[in-house]
C-alpha positions in Angstrom: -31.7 -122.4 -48.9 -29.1 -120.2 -47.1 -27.9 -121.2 -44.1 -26.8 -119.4 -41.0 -23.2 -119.2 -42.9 -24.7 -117.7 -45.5 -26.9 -115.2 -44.0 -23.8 -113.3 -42.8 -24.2 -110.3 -44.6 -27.6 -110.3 -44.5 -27.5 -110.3 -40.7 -25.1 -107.2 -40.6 -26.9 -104.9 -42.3 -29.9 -106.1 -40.2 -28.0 -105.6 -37.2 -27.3 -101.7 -38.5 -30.8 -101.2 -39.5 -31.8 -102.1 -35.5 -29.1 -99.5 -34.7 -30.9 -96.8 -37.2 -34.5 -97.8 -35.6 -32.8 -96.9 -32.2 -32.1 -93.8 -33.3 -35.2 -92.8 -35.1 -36.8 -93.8 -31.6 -34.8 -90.7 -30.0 -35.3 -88.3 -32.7 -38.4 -87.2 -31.3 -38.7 -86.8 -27.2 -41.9 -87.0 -25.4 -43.0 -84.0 -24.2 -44.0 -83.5 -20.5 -46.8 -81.2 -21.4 -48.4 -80.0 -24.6 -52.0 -78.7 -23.5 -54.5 -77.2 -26.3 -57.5 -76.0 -25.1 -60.4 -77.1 -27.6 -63.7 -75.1 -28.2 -67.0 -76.2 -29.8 -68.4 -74.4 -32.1 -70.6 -71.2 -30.6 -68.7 -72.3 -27.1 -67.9 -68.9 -24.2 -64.6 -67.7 -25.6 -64.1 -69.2 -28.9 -62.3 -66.8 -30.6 -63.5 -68.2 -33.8 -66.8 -68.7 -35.8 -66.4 -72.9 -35.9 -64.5 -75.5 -34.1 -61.1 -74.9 -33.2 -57.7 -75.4 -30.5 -55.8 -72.7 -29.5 -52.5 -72.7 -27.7 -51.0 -69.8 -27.0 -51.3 -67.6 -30.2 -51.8 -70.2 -32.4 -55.3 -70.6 -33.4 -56.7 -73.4 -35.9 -59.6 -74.3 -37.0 -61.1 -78.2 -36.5 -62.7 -80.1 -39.4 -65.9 -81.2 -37.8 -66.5 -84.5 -40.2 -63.1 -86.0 -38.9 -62.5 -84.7 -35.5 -63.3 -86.6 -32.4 -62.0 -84.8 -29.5 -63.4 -86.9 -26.4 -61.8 -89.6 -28.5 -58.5 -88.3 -29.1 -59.0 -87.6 -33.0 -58.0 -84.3 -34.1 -58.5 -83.0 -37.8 -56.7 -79.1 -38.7 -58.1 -77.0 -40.9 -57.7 -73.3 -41.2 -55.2 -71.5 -39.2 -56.7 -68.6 -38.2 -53.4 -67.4 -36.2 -50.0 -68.2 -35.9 -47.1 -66.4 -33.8 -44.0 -64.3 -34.7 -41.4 -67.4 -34.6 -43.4 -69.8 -36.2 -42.7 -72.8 -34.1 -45.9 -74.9 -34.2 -45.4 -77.7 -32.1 -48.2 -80.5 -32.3 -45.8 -83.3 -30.3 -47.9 -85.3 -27.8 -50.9 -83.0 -28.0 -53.0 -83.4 -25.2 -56.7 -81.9 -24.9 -58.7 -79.3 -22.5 -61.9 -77.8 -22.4 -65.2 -78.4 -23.6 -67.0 -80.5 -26.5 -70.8 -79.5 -25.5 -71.7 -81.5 -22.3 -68.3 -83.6 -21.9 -65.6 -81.9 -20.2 -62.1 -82.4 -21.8 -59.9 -83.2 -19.2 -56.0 -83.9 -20.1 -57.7 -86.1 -23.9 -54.0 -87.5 -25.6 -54.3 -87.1 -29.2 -53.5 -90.3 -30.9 -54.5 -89.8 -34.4 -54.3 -86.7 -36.0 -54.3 -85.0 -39.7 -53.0 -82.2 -41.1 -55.4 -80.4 -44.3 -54.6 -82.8 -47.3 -54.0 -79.4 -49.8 -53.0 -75.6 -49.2 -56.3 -74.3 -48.9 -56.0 -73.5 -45.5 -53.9 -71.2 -45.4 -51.1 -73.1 -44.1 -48.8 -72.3 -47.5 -49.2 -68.7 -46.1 -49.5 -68.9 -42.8 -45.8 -67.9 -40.6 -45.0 -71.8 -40.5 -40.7 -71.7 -39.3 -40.4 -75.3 -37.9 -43.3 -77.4 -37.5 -43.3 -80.9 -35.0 -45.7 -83.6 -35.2 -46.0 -87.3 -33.8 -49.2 -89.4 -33.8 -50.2 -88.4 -37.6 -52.5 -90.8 -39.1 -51.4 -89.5 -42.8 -49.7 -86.7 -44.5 -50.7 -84.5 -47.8 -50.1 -81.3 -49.0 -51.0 -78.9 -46.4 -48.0 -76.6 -47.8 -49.5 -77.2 -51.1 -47.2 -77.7 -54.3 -44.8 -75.0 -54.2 -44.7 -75.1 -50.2 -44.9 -72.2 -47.5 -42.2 -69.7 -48.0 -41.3 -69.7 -44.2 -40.7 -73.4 -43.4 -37.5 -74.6 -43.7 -38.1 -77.9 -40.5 -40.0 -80.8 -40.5 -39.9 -83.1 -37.6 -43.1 -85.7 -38.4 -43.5 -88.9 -36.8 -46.5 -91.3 -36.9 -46.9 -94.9 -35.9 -49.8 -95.9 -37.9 -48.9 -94.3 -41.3 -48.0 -97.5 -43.4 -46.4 -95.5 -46.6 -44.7 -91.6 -46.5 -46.5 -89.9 -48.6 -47.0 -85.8 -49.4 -45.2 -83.2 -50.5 -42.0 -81.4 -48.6 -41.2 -78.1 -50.3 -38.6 -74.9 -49.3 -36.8 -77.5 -46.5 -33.3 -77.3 -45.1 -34.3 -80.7 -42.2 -36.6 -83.5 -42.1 -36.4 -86.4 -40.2 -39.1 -88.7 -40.9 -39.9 -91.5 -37.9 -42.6 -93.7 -39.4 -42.2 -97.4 -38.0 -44.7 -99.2 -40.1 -43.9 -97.5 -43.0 -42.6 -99.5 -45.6 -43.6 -97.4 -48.7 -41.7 -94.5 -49.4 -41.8 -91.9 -53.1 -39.3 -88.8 -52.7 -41.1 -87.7 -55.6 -42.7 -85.4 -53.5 -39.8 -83.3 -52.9 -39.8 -79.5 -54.5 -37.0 -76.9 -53.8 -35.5 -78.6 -51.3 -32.1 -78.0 -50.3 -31.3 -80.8 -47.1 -28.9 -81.0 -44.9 -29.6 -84.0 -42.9 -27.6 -87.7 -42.6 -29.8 -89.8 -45.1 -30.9 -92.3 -42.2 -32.8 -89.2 -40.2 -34.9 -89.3 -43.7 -35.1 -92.9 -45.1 -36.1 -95.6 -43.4 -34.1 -99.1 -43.7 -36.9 -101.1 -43.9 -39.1 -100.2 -46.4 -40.0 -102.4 -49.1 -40.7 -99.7 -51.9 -39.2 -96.7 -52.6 -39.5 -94.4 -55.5 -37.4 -92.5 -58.0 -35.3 -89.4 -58.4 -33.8 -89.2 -55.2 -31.3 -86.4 -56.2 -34.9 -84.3 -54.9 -34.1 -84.5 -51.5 -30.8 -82.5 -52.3 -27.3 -82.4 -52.4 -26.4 -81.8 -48.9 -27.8 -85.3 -47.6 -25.3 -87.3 -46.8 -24.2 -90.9 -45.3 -24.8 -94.6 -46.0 -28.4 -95.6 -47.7 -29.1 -98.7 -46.1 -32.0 -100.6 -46.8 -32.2 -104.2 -45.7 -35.7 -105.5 -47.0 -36.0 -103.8 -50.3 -38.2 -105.4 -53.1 -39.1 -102.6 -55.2 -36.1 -99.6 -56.1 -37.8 -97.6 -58.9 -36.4 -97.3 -62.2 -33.6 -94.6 -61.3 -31.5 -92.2 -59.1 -31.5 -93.6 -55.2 -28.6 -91.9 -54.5 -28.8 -87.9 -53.3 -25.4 -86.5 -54.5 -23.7 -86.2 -51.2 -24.0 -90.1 -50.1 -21.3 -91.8 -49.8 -22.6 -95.5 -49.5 -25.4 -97.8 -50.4 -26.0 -101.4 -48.4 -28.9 -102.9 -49.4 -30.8 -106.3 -48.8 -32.9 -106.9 -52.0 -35.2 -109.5 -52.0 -37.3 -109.4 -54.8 -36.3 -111.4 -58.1 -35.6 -109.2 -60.9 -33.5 -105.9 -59.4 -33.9 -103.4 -62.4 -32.9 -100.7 -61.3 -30.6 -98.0 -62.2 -29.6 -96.4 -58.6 -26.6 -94.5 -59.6 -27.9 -92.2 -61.6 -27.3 -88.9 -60.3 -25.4 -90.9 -57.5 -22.3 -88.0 -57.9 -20.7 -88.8 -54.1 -21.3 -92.5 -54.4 -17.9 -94.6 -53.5 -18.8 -97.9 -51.9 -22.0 -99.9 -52.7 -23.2 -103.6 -51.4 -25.8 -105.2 -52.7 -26.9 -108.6 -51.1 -29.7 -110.0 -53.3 -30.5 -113.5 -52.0 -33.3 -114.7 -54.3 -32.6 -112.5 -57.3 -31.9 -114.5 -60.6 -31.7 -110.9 -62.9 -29.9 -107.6 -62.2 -29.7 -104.4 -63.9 -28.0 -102.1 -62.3 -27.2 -99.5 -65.0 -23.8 -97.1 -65.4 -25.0 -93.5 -65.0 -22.4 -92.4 -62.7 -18.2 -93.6 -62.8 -17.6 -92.8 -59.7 -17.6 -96.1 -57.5 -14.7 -97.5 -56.3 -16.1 -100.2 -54.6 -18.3 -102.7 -55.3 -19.4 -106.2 -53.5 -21.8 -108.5 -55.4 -23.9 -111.1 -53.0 -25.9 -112.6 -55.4 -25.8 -116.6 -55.3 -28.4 -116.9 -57.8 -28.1 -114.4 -60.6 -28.1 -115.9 -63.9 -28.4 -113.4 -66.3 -28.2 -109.7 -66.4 -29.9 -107.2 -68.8 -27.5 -106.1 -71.5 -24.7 -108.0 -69.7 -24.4 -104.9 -67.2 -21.8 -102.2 -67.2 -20.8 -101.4 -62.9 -20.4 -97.8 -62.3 -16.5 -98.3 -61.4 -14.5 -94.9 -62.1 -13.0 -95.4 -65.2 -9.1 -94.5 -65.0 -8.6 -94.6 -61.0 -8.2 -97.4 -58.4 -11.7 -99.6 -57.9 -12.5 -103.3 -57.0 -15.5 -105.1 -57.3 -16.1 -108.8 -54.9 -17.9 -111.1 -56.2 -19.1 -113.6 -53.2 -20.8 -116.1 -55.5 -19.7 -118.7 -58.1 -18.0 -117.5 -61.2 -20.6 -115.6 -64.2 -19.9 -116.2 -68.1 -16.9 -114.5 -69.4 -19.0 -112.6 -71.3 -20.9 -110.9 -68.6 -17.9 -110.4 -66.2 -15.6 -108.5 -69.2 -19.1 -106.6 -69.6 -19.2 -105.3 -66.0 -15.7 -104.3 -65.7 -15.7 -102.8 -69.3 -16.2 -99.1 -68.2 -12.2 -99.9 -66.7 -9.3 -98.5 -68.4 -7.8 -100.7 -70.2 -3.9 -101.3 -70.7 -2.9 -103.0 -73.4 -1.2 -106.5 -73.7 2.7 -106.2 -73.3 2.6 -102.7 -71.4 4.1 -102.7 -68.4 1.7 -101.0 -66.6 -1.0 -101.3 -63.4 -4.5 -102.2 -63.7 -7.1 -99.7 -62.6 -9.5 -102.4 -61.0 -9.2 -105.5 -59.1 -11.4 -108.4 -59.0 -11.7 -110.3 -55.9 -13.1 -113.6 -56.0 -12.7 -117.2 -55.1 -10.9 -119.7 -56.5 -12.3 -122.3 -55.5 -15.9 -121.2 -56.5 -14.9 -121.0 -60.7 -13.2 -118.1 -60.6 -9.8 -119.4 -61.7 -10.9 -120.8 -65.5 -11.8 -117.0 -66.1 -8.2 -115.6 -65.4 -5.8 -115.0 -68.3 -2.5 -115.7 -67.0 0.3 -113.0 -65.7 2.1 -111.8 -68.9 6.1 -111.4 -68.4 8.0 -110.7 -65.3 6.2 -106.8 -65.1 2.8 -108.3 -64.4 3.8 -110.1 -61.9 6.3 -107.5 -60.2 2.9 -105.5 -60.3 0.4 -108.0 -59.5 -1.2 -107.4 -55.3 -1.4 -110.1 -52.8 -3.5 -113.2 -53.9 -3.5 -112.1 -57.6 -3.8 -115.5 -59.7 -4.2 -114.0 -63.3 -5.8 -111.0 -65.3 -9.1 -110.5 -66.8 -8.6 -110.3 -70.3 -11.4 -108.6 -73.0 -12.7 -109.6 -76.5 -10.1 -107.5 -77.9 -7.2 -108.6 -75.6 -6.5 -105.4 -73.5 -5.9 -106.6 -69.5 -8.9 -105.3 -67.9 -8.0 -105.8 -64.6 -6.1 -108.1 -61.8 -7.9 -111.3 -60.6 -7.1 -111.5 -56.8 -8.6 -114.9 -54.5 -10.4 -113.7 -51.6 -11.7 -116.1 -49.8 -16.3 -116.3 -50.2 -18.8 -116.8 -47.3 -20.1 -119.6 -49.5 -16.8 -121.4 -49.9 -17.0 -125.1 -49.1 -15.1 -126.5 -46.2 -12.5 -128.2 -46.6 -12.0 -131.8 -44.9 -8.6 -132.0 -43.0 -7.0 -135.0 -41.4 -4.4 -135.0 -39.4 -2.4 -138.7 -38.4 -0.3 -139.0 -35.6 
């Protein structure tokens, strides 16, 4: 069980992921007024031949087997018309007019749902930016291929427990879904974002899908995600992000979330429960790694990291010392230097002594290794074949034991 001590990290990223839910809160101000005027079907001055709302120029039909007006339901269907700058706002949507005998007066919408496919109109229709909060799901009201015009999504909903759809032609999204804890970016088509990654993906989901490079190159920041169970198979990481901190808490982390993952320098992974990690080596570009992983015991085809090959990296492990075996594997993607070269190692490995560590170390070879060797360095890392993979350095662990001092007078 880990204690308070231990839960260190895993408190931190919390701690960030209350920050990101603070500012997914803000994303999307209430409006002080949002009035559309709704009109029964064969009601004085519809402008249409069925059920619809109409504010200002834009006009869209109602599906009558979903909508529930008095009740604050409302269902879109057809747009019938749209204006020249395309701005449909459908924030805080509140209700006038009619429904046969009961009079509308200032309804909110709480629940509302855009058409589940494009054959509405809304993939042609002259959609620029388009605002929503209070959605009970989203589909494919763009269709597949998306509308031409809209490059802004701005969607919020409270109730939706996954993100689900499909975002085509986009330059922004920012997603605020609360309770959603499902995610696939499969759905992504010809996108080309520019948002921070945290005004897209939500820190706590439990799920998330594959090929993340979708959402584009020009997302950036830090994925954080601090109650993951579930990571796909491949590719978390759009190009342009910099960092990944994530809290897994399933058992078996097979994975491979650096494919694609061109940008990626720092990574964390905290996996308190996990006894089996693959986390694959389809980019070299890392140059940092920290491991918190007390219980791992095996890892699938004794794991390669992602470490650039033949600059300066590090990886931290915070737990007691793997098999030989499995360590050289991870690091094996280093450049090497061979024994008796006076030469630097590319990586360091920063660990504790007191937690094992020290009975995998080789130790410094001549006076050059050690005129070389950082701070803290107690011994090399040595391979199968006897190249010096990298310097061994003691840093102290979270999970060290204390120490019992007495002091006499």
């Amino acid at each position: 069980m880990m204690t308070s001590k231990n839960n260190r990290s895993l408190v931190c990223l919390r701690a960030v992921a209350l920050l990101f839910g603070t500012f997914f809160l803000a994303v999307l101000p209430v409006r002080a007024e949002n009035n559309w005027t709704y009109y029964a079907a064969g009601a004085d001055g519809n402008p249409t031949d069925a059920a619809c709302v109409v504010h200002g120029e834009w006009i869209i039909k109602t599906n009558a087997s979903g909508t529930n007006p008095a009740n604050g339901v409302l269902w879109l269907d057809l747009i019938v018309s749209a204006p020249a700058d395309g701005i449909l706002d459908l924030r805080d949507v509140v209700l006038v007019g009619t429904n046969g005998k009961t009079v509308l007066d200032n309804v909110p919408v709480t629940s509302m749902r855009l058409p589940s496919n494009n054959s509405k109109g809304w993939d042609s229709a002259n959609i620029v930016e388009v605002y929503a909060n209070n959605l009970a799901d989203y589909g494919e009201p763009f269709g597949r291929s998306g509308a031409a015009n809209t490059r802004l999504m701005h969607l919020a909903s409270k109730t939706m427990t996954a993100v689900t759809g499909r975002f085509c032609n986009l330059t922004n999204l920012v997603l605020n879904m609360p309770n959603a804890t499902a995610w696939s970016p499969g759905g992504f088509h010809n996108c080309s974002l520019t948002n921070d990654i945290a005004e897209i993906v939500h820190p706590w989901l439990r799920t998330i899908g594959n090929n993340m490079s979708s959402l584009g190159a020009g997302v950036t920041g830090t994925l954080v995600l601090t109650n993951v169970y579930d990571c796909g198979n491949q590719g978390l990481f759009p190009a342009g992000v910099s960092a990944g901190r994530f809290v897994f808490n399933g058992t078996d982390f097979q994975s491979q979330p650096f494919r694609g993952a061109t940008g990626l320098r720092d990574f964390e992974l905290v996996a308190p429960v996990c006894t089996n990690f693959y986390l694959g080596y389809n980019s070299s570009n890392v140059t940092n790694i920290v491991l918190d992983a007390p219980l791992v015991i095996s890892t699938h085809n004794k794991t390669q990291l992602p470490l650039v090959p033949a600059a300066k990296s590090s990886v931290w492990f915070k737990n007691a010392a793997l098999g030989i075996d499995v360590v050289r594997a991870m690091v094996s993607g280093v450049t090497a230097v061979a024994a008796s070269k006076n030469q630097d190692k590319n990586c360091t490995i920063y660990c504790s002594k007191r937690m094992g560590w020290k009975e995998l170390a080789s130790p410094l070879e001549g006076d050059y290794e050690s005129e070389l060797a950082p701070e803290g360095c107690f011994g090399v890392l040595v391979d199968a074949s006897g190249n010096r993979r990298a310097w061994m350095v003691h840093r102290a662990s979270p999970y060290d034991k204390s120490g019992l001092m007495i002091f006499v007078r």
